[in-house]
PDB file of N, CA, C and O in Angstrom:
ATOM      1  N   UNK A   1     -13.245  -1.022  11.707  1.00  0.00           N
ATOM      2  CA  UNK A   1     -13.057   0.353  11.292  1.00  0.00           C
ATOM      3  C   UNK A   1     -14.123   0.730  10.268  1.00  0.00           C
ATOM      4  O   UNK A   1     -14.280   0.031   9.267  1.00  0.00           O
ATOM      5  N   UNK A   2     -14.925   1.915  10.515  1.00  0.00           N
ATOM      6  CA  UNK A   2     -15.505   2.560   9.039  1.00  0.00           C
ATOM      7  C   UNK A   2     -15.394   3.465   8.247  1.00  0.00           C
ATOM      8  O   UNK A   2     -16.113   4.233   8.887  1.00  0.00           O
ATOM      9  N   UNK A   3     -15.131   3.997   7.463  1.00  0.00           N
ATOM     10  CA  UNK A   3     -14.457   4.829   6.456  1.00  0.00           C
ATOM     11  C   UNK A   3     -15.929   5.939   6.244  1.00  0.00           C
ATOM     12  O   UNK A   3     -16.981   5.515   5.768  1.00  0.00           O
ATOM     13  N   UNK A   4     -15.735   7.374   6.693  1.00  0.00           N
ATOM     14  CA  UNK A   4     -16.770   8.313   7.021  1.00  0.00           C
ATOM     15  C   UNK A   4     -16.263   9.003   5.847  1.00  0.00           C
ATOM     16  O   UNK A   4     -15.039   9.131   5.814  1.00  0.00           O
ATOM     17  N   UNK A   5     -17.164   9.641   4.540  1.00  0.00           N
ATOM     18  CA  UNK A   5     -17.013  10.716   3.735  1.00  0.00           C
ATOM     19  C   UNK A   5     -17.466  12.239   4.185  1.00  0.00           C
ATOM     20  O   UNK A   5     -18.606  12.621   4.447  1.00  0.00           O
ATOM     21  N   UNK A   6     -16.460  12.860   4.196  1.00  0.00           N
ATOM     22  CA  UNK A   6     -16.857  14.030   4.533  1.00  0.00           C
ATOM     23  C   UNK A   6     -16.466  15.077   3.568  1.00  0.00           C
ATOM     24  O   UNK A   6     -15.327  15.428   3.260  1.00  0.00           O
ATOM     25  N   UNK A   7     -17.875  15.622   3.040  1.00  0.00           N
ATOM     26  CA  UNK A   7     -17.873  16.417   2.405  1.00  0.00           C
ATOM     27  C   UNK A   7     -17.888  17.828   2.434  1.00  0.00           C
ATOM     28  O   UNK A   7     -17.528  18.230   3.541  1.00  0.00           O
ATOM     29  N   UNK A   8     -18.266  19.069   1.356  1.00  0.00           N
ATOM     30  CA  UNK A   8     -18.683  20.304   1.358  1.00  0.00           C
ATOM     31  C   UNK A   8     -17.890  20.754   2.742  1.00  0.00           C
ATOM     32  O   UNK A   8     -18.293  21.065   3.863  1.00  0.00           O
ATOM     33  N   UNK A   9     -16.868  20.669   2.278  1.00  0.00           N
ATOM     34  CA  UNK A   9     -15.308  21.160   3.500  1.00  0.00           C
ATOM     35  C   UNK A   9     -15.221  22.464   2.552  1.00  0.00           C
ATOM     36  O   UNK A   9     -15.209  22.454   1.321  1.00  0.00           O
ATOM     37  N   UNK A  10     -15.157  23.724   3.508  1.00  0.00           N
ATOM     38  CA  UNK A  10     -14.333  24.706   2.871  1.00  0.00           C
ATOM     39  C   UNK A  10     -12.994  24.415   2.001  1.00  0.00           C
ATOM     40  O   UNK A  10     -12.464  23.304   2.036  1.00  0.00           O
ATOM     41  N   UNK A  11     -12.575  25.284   1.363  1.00  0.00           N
ATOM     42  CA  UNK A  11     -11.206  24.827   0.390  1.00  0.00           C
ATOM     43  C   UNK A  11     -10.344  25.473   1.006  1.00  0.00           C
ATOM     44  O   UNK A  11      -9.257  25.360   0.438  1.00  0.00           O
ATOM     45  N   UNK A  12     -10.293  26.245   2.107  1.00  0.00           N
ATOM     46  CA  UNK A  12      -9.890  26.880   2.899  1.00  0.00           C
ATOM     47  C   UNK A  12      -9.073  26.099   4.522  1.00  0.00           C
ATOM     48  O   UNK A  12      -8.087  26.453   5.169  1.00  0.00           O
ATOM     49  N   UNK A  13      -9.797  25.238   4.654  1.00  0.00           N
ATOM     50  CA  UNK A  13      -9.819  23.925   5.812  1.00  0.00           C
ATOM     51  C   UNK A  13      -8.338  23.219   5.470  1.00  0.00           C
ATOM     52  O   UNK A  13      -7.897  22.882   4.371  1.00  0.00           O
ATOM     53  N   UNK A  14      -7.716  23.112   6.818  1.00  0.00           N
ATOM     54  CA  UNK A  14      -5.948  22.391   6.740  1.00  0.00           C
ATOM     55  C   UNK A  14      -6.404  21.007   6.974  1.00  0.00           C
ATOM     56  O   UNK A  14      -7.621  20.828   7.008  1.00  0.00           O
ATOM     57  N   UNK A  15      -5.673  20.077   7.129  1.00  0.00           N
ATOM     58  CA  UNK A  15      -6.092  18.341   7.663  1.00  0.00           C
ATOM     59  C   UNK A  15      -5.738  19.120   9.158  1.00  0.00           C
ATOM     60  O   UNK A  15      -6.916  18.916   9.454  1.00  0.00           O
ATOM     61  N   UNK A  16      -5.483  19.452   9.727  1.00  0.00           N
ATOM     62  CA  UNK A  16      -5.116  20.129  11.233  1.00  0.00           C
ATOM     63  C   UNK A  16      -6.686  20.115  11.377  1.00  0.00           C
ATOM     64  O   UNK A  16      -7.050  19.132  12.022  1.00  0.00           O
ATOM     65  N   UNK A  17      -7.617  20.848  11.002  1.00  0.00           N
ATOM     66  CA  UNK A  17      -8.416  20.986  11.413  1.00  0.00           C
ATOM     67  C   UNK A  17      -9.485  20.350  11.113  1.00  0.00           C
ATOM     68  O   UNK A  17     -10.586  20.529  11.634  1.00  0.00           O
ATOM     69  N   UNK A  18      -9.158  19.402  10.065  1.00  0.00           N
ATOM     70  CA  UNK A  18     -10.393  18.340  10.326  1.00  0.00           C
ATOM     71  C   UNK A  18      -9.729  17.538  11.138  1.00  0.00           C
ATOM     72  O   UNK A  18     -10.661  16.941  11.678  1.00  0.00           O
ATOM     73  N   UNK A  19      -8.603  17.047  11.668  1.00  0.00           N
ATOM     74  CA  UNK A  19      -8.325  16.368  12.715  1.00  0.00           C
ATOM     75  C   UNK A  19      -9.018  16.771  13.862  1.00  0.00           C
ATOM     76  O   UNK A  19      -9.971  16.219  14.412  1.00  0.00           O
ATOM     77  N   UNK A  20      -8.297  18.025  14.221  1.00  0.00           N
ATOM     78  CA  UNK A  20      -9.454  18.847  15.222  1.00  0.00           C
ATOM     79  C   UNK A  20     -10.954  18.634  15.490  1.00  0.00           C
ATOM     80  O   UNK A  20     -11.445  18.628  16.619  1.00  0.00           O
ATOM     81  N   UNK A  21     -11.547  18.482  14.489  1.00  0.00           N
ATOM     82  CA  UNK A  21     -12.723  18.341  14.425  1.00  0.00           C
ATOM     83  C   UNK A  21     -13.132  16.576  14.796  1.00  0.00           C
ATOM     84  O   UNK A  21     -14.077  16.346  15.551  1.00  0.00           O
ATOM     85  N   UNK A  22     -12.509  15.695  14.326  1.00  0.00           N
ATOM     86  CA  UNK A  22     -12.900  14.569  14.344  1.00  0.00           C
ATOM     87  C   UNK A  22     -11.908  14.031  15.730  1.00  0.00           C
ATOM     88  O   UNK A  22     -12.341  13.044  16.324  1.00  0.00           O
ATOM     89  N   UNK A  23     -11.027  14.456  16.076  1.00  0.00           N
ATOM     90  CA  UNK A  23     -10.634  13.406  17.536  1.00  0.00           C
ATOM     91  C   UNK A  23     -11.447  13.665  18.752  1.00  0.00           C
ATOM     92  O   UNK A  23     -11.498  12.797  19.624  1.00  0.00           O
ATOM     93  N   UNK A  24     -12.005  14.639  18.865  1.00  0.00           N
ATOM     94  CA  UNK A  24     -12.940  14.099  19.986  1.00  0.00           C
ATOM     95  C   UNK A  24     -13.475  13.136  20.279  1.00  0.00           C
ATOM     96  O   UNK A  24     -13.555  12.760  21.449  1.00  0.00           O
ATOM     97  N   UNK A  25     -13.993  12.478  19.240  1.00  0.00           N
ATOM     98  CA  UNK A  25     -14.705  11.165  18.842  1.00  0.00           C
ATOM     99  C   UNK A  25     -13.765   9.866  19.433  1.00  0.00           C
ATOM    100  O   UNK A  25     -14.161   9.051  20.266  1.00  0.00           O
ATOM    101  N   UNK A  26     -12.578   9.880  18.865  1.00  0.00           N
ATOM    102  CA  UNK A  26     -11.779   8.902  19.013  1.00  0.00           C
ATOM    103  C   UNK A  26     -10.273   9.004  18.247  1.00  0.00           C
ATOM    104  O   UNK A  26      -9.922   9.863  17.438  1.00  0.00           O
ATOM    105  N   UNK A  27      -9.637   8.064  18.665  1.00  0.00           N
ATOM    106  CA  UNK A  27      -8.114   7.919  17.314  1.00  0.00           C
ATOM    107  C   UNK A  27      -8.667   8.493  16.260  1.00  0.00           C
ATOM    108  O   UNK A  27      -9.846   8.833  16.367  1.00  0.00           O
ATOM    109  N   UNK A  28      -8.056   8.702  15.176  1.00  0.00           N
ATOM    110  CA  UNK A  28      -8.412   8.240  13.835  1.00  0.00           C
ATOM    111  C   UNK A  28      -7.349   7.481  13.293  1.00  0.00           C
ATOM    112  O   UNK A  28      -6.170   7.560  13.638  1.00  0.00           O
ATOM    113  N   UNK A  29      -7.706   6.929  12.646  1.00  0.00           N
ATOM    114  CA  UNK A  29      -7.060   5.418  11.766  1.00  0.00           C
ATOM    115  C   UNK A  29      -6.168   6.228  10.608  1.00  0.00           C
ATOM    116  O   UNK A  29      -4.959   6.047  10.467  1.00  0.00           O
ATOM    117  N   UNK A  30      -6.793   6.955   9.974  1.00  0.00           N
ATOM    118  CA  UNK A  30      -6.691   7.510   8.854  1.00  0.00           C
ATOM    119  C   UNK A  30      -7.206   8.636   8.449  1.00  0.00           C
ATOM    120  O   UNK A  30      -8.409   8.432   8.613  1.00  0.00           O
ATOM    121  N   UNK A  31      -7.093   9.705   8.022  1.00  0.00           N
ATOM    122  CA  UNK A  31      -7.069  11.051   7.227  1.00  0.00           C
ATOM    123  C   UNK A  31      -6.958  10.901   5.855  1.00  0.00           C
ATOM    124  O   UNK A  31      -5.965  10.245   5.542  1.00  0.00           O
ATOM    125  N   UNK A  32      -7.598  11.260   4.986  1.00  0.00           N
ATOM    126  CA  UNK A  32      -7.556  11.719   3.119  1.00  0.00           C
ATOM    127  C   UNK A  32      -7.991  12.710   2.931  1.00  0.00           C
ATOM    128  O   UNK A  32      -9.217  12.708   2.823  1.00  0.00           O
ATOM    129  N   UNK A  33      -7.554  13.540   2.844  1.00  0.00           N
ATOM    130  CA  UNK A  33      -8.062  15.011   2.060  1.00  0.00           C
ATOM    131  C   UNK A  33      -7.656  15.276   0.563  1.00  0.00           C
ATOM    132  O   UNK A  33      -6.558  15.721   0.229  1.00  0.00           O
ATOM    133  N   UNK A  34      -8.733  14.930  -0.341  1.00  0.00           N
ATOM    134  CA  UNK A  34      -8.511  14.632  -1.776  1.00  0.00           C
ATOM    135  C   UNK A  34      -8.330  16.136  -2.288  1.00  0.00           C
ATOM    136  O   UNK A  34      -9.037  17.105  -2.014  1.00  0.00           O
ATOM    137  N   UNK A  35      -7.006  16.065  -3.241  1.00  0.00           N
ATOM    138  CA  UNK A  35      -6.389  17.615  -4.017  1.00  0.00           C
ATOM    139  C   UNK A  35      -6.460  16.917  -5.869  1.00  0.00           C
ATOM    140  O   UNK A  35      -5.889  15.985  -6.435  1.00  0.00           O
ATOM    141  N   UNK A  36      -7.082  17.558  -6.134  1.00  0.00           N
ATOM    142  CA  UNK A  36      -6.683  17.712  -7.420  1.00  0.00           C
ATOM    143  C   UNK A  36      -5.700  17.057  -8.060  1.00  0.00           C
ATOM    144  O   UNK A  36      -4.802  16.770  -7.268  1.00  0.00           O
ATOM    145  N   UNK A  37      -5.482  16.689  -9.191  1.00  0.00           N
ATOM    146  CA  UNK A  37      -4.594  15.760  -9.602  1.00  0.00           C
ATOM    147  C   UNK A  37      -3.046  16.576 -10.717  1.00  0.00           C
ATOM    148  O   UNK A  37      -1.905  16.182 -10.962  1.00  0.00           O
ATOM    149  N   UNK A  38      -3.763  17.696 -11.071  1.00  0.00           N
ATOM    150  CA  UNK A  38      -2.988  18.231 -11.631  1.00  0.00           C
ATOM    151  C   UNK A  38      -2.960  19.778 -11.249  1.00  0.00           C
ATOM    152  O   UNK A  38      -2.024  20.437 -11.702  1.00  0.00           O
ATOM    153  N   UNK A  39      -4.025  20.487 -10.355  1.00  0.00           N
ATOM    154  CA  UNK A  39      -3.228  21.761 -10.026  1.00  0.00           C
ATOM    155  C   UNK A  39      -2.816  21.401  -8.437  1.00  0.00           C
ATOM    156  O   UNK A  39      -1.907  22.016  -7.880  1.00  0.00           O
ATOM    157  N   UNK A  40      -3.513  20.432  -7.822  1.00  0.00           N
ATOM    158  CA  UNK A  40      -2.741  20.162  -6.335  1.00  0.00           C
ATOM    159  C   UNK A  40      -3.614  21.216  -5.295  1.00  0.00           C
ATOM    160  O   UNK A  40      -3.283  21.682  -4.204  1.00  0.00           O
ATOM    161  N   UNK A  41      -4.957  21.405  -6.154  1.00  0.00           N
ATOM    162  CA  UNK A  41      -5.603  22.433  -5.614  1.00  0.00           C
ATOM    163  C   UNK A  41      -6.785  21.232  -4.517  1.00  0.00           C
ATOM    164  O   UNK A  41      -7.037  20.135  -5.016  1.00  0.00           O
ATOM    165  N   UNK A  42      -7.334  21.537  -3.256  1.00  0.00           N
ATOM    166  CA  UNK A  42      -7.884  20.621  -2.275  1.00  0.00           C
ATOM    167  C   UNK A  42      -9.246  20.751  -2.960  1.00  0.00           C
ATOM    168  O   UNK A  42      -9.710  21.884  -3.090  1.00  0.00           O
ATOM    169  N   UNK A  43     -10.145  19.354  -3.554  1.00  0.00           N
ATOM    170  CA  UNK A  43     -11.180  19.866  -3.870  1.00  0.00           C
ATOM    171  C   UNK A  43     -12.798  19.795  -3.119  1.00  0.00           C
ATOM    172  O   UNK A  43     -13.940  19.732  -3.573  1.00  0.00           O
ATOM    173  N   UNK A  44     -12.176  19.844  -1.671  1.00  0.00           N
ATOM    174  CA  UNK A  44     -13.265  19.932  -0.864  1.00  0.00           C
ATOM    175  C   UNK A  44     -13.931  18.901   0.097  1.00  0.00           C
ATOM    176  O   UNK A  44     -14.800  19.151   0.932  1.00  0.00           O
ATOM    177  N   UNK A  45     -13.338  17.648  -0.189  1.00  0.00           N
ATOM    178  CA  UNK A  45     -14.096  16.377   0.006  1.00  0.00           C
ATOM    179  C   UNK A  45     -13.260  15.394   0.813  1.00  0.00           C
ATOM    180  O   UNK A  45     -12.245  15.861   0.297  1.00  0.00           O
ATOM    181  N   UNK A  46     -12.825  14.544   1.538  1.00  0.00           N
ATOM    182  CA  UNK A  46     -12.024  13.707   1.783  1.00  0.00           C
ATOM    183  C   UNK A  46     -12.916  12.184   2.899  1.00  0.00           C
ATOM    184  O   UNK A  46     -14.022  11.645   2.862  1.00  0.00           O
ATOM    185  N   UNK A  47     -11.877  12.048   3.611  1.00  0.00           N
ATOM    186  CA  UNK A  47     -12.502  10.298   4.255  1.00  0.00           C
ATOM    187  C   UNK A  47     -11.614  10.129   5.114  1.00  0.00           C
ATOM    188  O   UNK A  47     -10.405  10.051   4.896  1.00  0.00           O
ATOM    189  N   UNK A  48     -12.284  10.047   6.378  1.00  0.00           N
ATOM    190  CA  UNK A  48     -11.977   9.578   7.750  1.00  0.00           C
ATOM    191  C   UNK A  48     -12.159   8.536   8.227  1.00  0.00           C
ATOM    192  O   UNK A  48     -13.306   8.091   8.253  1.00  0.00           O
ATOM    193  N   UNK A  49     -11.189   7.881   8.706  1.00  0.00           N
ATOM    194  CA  UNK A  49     -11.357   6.773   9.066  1.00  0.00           C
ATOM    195  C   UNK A  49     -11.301   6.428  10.757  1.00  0.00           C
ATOM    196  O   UNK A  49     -10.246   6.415  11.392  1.00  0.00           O
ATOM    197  N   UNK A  50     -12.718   6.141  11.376  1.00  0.00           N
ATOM    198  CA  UNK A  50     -12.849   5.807  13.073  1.00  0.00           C
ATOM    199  C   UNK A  50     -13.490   4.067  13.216  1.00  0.00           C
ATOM    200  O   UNK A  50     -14.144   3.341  12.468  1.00  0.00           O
ATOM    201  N   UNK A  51     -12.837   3.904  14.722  1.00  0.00           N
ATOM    202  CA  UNK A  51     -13.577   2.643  15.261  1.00  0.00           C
ATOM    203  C   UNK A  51     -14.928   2.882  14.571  1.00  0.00           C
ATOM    204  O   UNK A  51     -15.243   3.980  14.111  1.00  0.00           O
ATOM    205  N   UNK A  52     -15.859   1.574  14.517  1.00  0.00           N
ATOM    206  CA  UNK A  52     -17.222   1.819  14.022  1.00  0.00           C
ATOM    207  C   UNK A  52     -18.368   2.412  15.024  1.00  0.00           C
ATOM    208  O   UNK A  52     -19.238   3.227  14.718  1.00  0.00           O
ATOM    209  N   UNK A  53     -18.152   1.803  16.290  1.00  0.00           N
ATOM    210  CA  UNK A  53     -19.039   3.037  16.733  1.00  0.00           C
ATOM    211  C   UNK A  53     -18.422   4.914  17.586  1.00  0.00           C
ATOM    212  O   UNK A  53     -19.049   5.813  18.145  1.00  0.00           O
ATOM    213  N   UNK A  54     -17.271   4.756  17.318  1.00  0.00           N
ATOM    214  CA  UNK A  54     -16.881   6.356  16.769  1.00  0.00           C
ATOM    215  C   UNK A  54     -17.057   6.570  15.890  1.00  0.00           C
ATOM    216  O   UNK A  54     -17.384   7.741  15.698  1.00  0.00           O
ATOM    217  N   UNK A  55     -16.988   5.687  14.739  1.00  0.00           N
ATOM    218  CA  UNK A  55     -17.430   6.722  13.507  1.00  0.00           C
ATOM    219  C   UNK A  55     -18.714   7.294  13.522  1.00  0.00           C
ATOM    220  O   UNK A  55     -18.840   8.485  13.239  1.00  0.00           O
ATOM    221  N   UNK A  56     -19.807   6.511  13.852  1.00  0.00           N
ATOM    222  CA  UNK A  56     -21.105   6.624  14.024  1.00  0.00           C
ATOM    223  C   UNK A  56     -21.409   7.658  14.565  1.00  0.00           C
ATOM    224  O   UNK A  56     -21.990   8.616  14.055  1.00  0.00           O
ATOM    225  N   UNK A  57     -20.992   7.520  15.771  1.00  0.00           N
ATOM    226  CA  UNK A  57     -21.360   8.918  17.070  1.00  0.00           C
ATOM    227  C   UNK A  57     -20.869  10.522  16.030  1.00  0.00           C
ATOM    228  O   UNK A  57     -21.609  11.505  16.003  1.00  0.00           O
ATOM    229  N   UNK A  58     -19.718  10.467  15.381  1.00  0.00           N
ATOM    230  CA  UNK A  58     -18.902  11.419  15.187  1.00  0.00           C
ATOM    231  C   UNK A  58     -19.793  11.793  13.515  1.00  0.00           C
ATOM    232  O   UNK A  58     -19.408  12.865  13.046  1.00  0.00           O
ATOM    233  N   UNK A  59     -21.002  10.968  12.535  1.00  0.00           N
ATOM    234  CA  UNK A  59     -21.891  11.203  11.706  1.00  0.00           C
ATOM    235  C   UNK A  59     -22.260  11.904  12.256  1.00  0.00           C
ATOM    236  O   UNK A  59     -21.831  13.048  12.107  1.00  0.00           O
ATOM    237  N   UNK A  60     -23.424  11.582  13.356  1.00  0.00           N
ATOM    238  CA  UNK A  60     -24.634  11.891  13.455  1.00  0.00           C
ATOM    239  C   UNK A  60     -24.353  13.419  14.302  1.00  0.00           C
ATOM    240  O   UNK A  60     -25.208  14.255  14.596  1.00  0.00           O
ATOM    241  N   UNK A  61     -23.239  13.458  14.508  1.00  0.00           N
ATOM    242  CA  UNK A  61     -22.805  15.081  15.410  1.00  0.00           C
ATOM    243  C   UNK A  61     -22.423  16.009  13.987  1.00  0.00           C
ATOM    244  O   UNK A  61     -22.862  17.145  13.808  1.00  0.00           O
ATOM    245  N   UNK A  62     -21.657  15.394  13.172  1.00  0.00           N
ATOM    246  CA  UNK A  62     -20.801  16.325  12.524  1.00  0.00           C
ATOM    247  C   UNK A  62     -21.601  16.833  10.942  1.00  0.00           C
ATOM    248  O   UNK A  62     -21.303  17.786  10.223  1.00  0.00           O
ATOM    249  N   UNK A  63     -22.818  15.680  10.741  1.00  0.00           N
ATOM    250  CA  UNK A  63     -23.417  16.038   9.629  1.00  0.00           C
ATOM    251  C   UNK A  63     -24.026  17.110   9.303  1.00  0.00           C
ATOM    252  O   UNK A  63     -25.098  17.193   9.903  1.00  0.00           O
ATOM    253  N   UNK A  64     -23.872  17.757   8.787  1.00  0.00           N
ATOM    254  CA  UNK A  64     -24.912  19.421   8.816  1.00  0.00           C
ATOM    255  C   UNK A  64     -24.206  20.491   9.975  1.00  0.00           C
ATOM    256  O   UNK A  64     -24.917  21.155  10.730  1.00  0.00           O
ATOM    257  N   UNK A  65     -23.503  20.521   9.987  1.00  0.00           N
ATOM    258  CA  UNK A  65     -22.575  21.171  10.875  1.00  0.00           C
ATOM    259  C   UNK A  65     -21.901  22.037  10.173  1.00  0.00           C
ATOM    260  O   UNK A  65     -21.085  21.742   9.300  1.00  0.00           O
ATOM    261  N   UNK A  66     -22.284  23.426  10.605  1.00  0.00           N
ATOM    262  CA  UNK A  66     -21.911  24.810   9.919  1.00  0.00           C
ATOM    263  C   UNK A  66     -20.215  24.677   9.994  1.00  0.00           C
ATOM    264  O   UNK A  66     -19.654  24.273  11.012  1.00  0.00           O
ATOM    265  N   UNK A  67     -19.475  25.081   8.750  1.00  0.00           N
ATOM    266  CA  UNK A  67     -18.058  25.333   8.849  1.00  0.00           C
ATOM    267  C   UNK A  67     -17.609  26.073   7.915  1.00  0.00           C
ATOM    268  O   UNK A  67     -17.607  25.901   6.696  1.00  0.00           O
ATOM    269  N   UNK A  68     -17.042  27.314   8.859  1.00  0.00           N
ATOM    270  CA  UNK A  68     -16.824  28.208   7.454  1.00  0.00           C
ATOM    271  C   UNK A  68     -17.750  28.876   6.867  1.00  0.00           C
ATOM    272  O   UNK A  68     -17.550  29.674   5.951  1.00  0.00           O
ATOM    273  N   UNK A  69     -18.755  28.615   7.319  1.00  0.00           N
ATOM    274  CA  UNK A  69     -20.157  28.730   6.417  1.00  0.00           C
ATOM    275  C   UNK A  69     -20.810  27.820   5.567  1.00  0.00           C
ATOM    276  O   UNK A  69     -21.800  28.160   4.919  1.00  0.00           O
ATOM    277  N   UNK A  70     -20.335  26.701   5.523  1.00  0.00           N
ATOM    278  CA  UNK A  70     -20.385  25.572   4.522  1.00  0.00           C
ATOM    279  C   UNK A  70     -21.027  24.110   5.888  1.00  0.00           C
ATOM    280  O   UNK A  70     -20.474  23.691   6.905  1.00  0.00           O
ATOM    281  N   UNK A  71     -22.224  23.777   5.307  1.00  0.00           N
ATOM    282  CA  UNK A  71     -22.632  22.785   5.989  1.00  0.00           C
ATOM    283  C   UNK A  71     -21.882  21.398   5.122  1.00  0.00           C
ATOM    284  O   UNK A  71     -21.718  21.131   3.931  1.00  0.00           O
ATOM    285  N   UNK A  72     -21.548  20.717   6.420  1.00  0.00           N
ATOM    286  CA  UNK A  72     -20.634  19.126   6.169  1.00  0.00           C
ATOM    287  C   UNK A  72     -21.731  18.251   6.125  1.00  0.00           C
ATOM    288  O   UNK A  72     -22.752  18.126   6.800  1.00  0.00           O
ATOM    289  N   UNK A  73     -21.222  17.648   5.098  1.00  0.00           N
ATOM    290  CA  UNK A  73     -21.876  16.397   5.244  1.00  0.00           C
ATOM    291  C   UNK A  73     -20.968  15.247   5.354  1.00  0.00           C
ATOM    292  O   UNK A  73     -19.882  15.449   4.812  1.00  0.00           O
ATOM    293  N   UNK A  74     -21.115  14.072   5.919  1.00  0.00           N
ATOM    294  CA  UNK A  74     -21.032  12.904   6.825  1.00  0.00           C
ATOM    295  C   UNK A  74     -21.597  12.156   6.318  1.00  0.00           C
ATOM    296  O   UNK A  74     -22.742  12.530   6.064  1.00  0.00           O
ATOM    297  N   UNK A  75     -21.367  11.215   6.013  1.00  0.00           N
ATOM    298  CA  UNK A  75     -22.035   9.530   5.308  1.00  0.00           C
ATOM    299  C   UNK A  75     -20.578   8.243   5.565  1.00  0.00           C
ATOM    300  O   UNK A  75     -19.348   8.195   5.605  1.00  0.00           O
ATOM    301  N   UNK A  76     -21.459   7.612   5.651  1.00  0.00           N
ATOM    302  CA  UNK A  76     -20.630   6.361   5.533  1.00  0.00           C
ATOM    303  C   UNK A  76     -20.308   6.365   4.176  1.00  0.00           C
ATOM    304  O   UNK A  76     -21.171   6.588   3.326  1.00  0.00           O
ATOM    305  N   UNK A  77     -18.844   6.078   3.824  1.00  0.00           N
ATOM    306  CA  UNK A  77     -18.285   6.218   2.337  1.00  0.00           C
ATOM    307  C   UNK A  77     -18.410   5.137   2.030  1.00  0.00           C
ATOM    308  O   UNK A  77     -18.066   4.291   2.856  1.00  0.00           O
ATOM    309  N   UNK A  78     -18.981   4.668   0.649  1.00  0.00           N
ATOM    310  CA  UNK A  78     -18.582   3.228   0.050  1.00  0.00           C
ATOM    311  C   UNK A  78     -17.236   2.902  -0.674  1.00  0.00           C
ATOM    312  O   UNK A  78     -16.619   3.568  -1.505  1.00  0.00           O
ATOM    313  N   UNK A  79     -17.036   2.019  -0.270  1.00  0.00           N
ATOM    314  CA  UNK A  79     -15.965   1.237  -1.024  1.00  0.00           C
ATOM    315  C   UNK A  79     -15.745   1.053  -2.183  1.00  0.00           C
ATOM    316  O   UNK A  79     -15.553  -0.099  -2.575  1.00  0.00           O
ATOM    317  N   UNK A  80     -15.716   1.955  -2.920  1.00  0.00           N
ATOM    318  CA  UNK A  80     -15.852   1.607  -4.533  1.00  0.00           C
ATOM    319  C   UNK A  80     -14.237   1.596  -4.675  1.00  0.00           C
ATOM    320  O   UNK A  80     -13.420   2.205  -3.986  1.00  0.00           O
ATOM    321  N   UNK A  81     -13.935   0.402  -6.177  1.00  0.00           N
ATOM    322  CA  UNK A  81     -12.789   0.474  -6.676  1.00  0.00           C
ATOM    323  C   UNK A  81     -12.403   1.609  -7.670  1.00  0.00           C
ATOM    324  O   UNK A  81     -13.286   2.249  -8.241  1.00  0.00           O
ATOM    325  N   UNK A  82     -11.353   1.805  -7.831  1.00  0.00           N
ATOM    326  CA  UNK A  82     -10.524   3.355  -8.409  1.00  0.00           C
ATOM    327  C   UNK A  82     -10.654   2.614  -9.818  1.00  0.00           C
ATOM    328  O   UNK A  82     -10.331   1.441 -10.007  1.00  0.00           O
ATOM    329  N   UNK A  83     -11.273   3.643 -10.956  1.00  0.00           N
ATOM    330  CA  UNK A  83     -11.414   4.230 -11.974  1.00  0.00           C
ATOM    331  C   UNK A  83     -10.160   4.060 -12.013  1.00  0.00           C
ATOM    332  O   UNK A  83      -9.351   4.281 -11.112  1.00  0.00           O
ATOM    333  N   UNK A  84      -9.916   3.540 -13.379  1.00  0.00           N
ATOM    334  CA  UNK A  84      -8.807   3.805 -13.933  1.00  0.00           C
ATOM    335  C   UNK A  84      -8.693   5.195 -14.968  1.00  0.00           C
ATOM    336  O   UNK A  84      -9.674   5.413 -15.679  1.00  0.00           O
ATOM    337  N   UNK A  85      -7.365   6.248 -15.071  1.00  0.00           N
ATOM    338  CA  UNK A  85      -7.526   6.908 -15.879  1.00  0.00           C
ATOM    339  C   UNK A  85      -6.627   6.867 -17.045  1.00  0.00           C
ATOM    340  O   UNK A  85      -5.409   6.694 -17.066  1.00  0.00           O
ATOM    341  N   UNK A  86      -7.511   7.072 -18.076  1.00  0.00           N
ATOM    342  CA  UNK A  86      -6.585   6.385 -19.519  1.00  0.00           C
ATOM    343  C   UNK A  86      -5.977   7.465 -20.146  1.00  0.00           C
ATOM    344  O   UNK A  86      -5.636   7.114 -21.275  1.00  0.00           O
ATOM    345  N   UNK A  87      -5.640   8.820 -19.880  1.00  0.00           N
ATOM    346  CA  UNK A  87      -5.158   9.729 -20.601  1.00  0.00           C
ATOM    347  C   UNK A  87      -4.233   9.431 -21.447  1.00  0.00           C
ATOM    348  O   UNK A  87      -3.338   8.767 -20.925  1.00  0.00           O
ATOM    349  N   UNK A  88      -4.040   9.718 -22.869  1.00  0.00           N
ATOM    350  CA  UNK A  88      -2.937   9.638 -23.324  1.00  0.00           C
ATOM    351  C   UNK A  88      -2.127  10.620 -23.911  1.00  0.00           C
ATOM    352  O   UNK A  88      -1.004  10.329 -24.323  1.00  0.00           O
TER     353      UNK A  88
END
């Protein structure tokens, strides 16, 4: 499996329709559409998860791809570990 970042998503965009957008390709494994932590507001960005060469095919189509008016970008996401947050 590879974990695809997809960015510069309208704030406007449901997970319906990035599903939409990404099953042509294949299953998906997984959906994240990252919201805000305290107004719950979507802040544009999330991570798809396809077989590795669906994910691939489904980059190199979906990168720069007008939506909304907003060109997507597509990258292979890295794996970084979660920041801890220390608020007190």
């Amino acid at each position: 499996m590879k974990k695809l970042y997809v960015g510069n998503i309208p704030f406007t965009t449901t997970e319906e329709e990035i599903k939409a957008l990404f099953e042509p390709f294949g299953p998906i494994e997984s959906l994240n559409l990252i919201h805000d932590r305290d107004t719950g507001r979507f802040r544009g960005f999330g991570f798809v998860e396809l077989e590795d060469d669906k994910a691939e095919k489904a980059r190199a189509e979906l990168d720069g791809k007008d939506i909304g008016g907003r060109m997507l970008r597509v990258n292979e996401a890295d794996d970084r570990p979660r920041k801890r947050d220390y608020r007190w």
